[in-house]
C-alpha positions in Angstrom: 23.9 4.8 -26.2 20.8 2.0 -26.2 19.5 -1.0 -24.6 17.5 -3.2 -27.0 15.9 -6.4 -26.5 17.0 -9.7 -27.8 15.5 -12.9 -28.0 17.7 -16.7 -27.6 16.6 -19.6 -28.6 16.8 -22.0 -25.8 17.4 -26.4 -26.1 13.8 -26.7 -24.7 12.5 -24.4 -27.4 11.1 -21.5 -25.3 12.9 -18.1 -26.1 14.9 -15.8 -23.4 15.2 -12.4 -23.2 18.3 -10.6 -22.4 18.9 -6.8 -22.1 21.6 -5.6 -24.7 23.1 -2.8 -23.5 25.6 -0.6 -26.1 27.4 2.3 -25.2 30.7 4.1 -26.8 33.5 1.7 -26.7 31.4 -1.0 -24.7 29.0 -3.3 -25.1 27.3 -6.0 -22.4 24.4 -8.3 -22.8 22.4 -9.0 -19.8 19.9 -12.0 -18.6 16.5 -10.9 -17.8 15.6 -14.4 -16.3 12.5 -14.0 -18.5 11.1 -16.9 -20.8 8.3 -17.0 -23.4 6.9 -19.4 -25.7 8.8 -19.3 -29.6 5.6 -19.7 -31.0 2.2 -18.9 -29.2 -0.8 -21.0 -30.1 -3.7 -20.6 -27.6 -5.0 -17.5 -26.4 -3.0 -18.2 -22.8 0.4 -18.3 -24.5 -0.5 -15.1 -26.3 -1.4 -13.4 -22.9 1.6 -14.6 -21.7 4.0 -13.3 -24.4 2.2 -9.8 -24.7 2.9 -9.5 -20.3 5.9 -11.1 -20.6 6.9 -8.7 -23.4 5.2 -5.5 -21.2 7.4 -6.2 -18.5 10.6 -6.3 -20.4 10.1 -3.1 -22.0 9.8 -1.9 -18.6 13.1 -2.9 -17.6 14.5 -1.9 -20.6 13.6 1.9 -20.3 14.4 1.7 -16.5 17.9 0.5 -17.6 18.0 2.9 -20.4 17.5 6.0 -18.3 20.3 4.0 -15.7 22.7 4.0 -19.0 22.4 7.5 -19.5 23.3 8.2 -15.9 26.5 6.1 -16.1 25.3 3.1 -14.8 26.6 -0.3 -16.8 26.0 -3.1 -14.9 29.3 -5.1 -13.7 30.9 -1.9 -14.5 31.9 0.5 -12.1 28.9 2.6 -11.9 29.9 6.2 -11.9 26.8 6.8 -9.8 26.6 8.3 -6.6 24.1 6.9 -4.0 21.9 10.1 -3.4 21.8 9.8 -7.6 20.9 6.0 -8.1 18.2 6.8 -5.4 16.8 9.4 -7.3 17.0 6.9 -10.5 14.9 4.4 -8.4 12.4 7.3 -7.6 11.9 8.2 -11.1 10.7 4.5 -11.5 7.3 4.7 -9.2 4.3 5.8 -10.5 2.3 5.7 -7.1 2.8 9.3 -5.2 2.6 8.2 -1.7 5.7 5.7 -2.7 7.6 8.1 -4.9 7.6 10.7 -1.8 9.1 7.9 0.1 12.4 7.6 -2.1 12.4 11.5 -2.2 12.7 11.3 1.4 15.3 9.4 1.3 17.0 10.9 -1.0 17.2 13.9 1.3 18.3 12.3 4.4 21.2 10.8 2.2 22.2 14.2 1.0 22.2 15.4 4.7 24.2 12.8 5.9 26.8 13.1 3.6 27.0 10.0 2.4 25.2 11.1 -0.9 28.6 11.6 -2.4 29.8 8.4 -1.8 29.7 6.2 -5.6 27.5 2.6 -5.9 30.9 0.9 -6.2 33.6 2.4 -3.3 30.3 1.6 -1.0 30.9 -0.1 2.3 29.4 -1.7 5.8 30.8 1.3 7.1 29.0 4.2 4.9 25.9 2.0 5.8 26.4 1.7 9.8 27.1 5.8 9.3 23.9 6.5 7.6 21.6 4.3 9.9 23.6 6.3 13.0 23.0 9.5 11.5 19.2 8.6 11.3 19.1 7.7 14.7 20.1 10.9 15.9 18.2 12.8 13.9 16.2 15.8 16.0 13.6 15.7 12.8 12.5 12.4 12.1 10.5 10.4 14.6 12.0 6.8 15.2 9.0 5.4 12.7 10.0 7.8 9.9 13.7 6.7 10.3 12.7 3.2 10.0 10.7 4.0 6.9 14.0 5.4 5.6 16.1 3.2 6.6 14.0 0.2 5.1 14.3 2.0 1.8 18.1 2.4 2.0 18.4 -1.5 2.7 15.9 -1.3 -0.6 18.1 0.5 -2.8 21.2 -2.2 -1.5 19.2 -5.0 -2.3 19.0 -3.4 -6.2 22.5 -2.1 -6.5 23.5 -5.6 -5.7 21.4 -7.9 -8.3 22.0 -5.4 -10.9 25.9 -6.1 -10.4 26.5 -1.7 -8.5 28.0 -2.6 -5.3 30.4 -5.5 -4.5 28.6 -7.8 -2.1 25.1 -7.5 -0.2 25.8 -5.7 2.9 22.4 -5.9 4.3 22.7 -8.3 6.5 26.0 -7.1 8.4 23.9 -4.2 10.1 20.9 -4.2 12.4 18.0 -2.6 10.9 15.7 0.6 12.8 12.7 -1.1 14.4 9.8 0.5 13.8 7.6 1.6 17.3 4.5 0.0 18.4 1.8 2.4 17.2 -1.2 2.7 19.1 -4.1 1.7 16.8 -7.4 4.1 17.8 -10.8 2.7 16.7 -14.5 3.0 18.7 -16.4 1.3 21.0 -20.0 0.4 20.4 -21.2 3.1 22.6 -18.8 5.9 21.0 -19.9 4.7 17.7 -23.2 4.8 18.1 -22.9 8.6 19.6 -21.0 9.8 16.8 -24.1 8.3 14.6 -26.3 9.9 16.0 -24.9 13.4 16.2 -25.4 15.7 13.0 -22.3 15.5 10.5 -21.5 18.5 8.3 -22.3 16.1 5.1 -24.1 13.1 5.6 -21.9 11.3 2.4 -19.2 11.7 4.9 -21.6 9.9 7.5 -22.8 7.2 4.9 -19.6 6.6 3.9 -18.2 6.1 7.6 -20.4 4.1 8.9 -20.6 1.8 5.5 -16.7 1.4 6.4 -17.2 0.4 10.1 -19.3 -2.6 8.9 -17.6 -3.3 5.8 -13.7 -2.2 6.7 -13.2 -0.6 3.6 -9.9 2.3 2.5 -11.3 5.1 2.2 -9.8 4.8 -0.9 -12.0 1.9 -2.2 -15.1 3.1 -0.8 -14.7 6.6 -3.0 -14.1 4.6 -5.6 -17.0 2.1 -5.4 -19.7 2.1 -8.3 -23.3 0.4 -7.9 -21.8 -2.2 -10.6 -19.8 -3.6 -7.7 -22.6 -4.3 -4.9 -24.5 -7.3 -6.2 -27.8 -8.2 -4.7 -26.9 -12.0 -3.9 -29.9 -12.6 -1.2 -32.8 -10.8 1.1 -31.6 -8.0 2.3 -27.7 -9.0 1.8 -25.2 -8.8 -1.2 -21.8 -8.8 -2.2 -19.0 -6.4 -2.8 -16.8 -7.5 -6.0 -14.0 -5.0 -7.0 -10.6 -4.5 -7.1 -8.4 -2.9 -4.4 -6.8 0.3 -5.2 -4.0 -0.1 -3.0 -3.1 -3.5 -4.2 -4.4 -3.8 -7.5 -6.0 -7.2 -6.0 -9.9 -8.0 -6.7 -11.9 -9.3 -3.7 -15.4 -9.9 -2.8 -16.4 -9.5 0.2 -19.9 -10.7 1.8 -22.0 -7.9 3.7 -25.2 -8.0 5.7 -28.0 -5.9 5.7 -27.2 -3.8 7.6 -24.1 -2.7 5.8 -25.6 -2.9 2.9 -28.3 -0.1 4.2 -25.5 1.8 5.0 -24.7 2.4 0.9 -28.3 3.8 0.3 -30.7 3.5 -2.5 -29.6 1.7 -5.8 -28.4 4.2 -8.0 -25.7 4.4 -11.0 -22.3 5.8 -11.0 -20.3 6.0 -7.6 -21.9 4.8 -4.9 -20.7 7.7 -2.5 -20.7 10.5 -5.2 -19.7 14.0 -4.1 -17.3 12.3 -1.4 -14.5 15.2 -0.7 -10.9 14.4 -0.5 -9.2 13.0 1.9 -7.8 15.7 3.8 -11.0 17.8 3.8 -13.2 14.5 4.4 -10.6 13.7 8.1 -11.6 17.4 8.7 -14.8 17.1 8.6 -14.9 13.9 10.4 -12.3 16.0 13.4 -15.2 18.6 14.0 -18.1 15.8 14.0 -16.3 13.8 16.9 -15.3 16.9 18.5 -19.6 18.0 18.4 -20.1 14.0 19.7 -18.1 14.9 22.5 -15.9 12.3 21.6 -12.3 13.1 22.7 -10.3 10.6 20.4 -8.0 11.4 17.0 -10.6 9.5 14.8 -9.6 9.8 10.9 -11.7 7.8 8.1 -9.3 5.4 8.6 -10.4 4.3 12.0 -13.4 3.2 10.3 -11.2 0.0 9.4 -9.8 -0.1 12.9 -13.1 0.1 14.4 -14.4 -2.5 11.8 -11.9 -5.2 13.2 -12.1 -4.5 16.9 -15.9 -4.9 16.7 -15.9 -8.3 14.9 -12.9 -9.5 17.1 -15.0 -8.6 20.2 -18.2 -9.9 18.5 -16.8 -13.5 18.6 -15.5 -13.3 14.7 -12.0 -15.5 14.4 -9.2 -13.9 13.6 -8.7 -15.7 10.1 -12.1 -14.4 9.0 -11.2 -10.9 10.1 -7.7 -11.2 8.4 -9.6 -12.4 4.9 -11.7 -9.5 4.9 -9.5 -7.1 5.5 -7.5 -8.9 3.0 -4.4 -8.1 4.6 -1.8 -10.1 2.9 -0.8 -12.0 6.4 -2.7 -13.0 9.4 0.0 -11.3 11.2 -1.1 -8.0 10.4 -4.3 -8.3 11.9 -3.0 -9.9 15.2 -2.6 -6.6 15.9 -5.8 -6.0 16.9 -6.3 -8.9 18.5 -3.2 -7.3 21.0 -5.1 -4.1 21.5 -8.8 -6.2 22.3 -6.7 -8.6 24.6 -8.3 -6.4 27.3 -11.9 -5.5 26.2 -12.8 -8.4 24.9 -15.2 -9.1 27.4 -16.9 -6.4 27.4 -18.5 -6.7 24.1 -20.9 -8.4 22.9 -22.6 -8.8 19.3 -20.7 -9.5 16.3 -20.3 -7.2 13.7 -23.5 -7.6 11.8 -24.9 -5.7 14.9 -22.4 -3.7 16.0 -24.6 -0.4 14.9 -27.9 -0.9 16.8 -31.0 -0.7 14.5 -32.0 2.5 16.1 -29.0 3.9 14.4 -28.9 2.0 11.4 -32.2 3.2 10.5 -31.3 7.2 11.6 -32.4 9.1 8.2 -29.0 10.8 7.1 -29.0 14.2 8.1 -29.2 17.0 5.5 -26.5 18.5 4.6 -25.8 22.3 6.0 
């Protein structure tokens, strides 16, 4: 068994790459819908080629390891659905996104329908499996919409690769996903919790930077001094790339964020910053000594970030871009939950932590 790359010449001279799949007593050549220059002359062409060529060698060891399951496309894939999801799986690289498919791949094994093979797949197996989550005593309504989503995932690949006969996806209602509640801070509960001791002040630092800058935790444990560039008086700008979308961004910050990340150093900005887990621990048992009675996690940082600039007068574009959520529609959210409050705000986000507490020396760590 292999799967090799070939190259066709095409009428307008560009080349396209098919996958060439060979097995015992069968052979099937498949269009990648990929198309590079024949012959590369300036240094854009050549980057083009070399990505183009990256990416085709991905699909080609995705489909080898598909071939040694069974699966030929427009064949009928000996494949059972619990085992192509597993195949899909096996493909991400990113944790949080490979524990997704492993979850579904246990509900489908629970429901039964795991047996069922890619090809003798109907509406029906698919209404089953979306009734069986439904009823499910151990998922919440949001984790069964997760699943389901991926499901409707896994149909949309059987389907271009040729697995199951038609696209079925739109013959069944999805899960809809409940309206979370999205917890952030006030002005005066932020600027209590700032001014009660924290168990490590990098934990502080690193909180209130992300209330005035809405930074993951994961990008501010992962920002170096190389990416805060002094631009003006007392201002600067953030230029990095996002770790959970691989996108660069800068973003603009005021003074007062920028006194939030300290002293000019080298390295990480927020060296010694704990993990996750231990850093929403440490953050549970500050709000709990602030008297605070909310479920505040680093991430509410963000949340409170976006409700204080909304309520400050910011527009909701503005907000959106730095954020940089991919749609405005993802930060309308918060627009939803200030509907209310608005009012009684005031100050934008550039003062949303009053000096008094902007200028608190971080407290020594215990």
């Amino acid at each position: 068994m292999n799967v090799a790359i070939i190259k066709r010449q095409r009428k307008d001279g560009t080349l396209s790459l098919y996958l060439d799949y060979r097995w015992p007593g069968g052979r099937k050549k498949e269009k990648m819908g990929i198309y590079i220059p024949a012959r590369p002359r300036s240094a854009a062409e050549k980057d083009l080629v070399a990505e183009a060529e990256r990416i085709a060698e991905r699909r080609r060891s995705e489909a080898y390891t598909e071939l040694l399951r069974g699966v030929i496309p427009g064949e009928s894939s000996s494949a059972t659905v619990a085992e192509y999801a597993m195949t899909i799986c096996k493909t991400k690289k990113k944790p949080n996104t490979s524990n997704s498919w492993l979850l579904l791949h246990r509900h489908l094994v629970m429901s039964n329908v795991s047996k069922v093979k890619l090809s003798q797949l109907t509406v029906a197996h698919c209404v089953k499996f979306r009734g069986y989550l439904l009823s499910s005593s151990i998922l919440a309504q949001s984790s069964a919409s997760l699943v389901f989503s991926l499901f409707k995932g896994l149909l949309k690949q059987a389907y271009f690769e040729d697995l199951i006969p038609s696209d079925f996806r739109g013959k069944f209602d999805g899960i809809k996903t409940p309206e979370s509640k999205i917890e952030y801070l006030d002005q005066h509960e932020l600027d209590q919790l700032l001014s009660t001791t924290c168990q490590l002040s990098v934990v502080r630092r690193a909180f209130g930077a992300s209330c005035l800058t809405g930074l993951r935790y994961s990008d501010i444990v992962a920002l170096h001094w190389k990416n805060v560039i002094d631009v003006r008086a007392g201002g600067c700008e953030l230029r990095y790339t996002q770790i959970k979308t691989s996108k660069p961004h800068i973003l603009p910050i005021g003074p007062a964020a920028r006194a939030w990340l300290g002293k000019r150093g080298t390295g990480l900005v927020f060296p010694e910053m704990p993990g996750q887990q231990k850093t929403n621990l440490i953050i549970k048992r500050w709000v709990s000594a602030a008297g605070i009675e909310k479920r505040v996690t680093f991430h509410v940082a963000r949340h409170t970030f976006a409700t204080l600039a909304l309520a400050g007068g910011v527009d909701l574009k503005t907000v959106s871009e730095m954020l940089c959520h991919a749609s405005i529609s993802q930060t309308e959210v918060y627009a939803k939950v200030m509907a209310a409050t608005l009012r009684h705000h005031a100050g934008a986000v550039s003062t949303a932590i009053s000096p008094e507490i902007s200028s608190l020396r971080l407290v020594k760590c215990e």
